[in-house]
N, C-alpha and C positions, 0 to 999 in steps of 0.2 A: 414571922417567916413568910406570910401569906406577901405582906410588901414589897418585902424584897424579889420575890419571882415577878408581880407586878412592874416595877420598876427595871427590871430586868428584861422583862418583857416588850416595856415600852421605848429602852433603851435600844434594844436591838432593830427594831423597828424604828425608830426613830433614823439611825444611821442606816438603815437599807435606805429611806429615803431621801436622804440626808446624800449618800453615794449617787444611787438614781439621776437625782437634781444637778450635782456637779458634774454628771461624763453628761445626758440628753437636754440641758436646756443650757438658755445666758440669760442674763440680767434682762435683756432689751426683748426677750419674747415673752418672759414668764408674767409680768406684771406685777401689779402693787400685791395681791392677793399671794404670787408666788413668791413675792419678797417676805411677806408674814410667815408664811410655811416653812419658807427657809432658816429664820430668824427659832423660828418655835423649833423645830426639829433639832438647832442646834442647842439650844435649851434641853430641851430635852436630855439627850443623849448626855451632855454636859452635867444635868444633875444623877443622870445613871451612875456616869463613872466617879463624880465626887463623893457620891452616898458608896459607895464601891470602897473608894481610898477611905471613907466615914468608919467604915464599918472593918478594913480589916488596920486599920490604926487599934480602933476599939478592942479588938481583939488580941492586936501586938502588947499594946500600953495596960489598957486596963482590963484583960480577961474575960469581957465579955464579948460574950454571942453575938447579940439582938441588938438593933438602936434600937431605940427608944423614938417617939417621935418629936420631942424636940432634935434631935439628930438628925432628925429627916429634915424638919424648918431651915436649919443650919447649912445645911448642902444643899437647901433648896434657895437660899439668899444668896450662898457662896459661889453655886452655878451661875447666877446672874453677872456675876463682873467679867467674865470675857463678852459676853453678850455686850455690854455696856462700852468694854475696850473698841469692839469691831466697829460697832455704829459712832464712835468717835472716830474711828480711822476711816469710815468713808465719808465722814463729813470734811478731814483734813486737820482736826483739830489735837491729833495727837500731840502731847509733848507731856514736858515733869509735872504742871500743872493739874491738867486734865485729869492724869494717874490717881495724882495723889486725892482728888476730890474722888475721885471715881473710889476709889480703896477706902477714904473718908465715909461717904456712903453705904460701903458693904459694911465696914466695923458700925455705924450705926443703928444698921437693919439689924446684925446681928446683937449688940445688947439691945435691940429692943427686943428680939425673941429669945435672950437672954432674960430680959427681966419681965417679961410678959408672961411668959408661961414656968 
């Protein structure tokens, strides 16, 4: 339980900043540092609301409460594919190809924190 107020926490937080950043700054003042902040905060927030859909799926399907922390691993690999989508789309390189390696790589993170833990 203690996690999920954490993660709730840094969720919320994460998107005040996340807001902040989008109305008071642009690309061309912030810098490379505030391109990292950018990138992180949307991370972030990202695996708030994925661990969020984790846990009330868990609840709908299988009747439980609590994840567990492989559930957290899980929304924490599966938060990463927009992340992965965006920085492919301001490279210019989106298309079917990209996706599907992009989507390739999250199903392989995931059975490896499938079969790792």
């Amino acid at each position: 339980m203690k996690h999920n107020r954490i993660i709730c926490i840094m969720s919320i937080i994460g998107l005040a900043v996340l807001i902040i950043m989008l109305f008071f700054t642009s690309p061309t003042e912030i810098g490379p540092l505030g391109v990292l902040l950018f990138f992180t905060t949307i991370y972030v927030t990202l695996f708030g609301f994925v661990a969020l859909l984790f846990q009330v799926f868990k609840k709908i399907a299988f009747k439980k409460p609590n994840l567990s922390n492989k559930d957290y691993l899980y929304s924490a690999v599966f938060a990463f594919a927009p992340i992965m989508i965006l920085m492919a789309r301001t490279f210019g390189a989106i298309n079917l190809w990209t996706v599907s390696l992009i989507f390739a790589f999250i199903a392989l993170a995931e059975f490896l924190v499938y079969k790792r833990i």
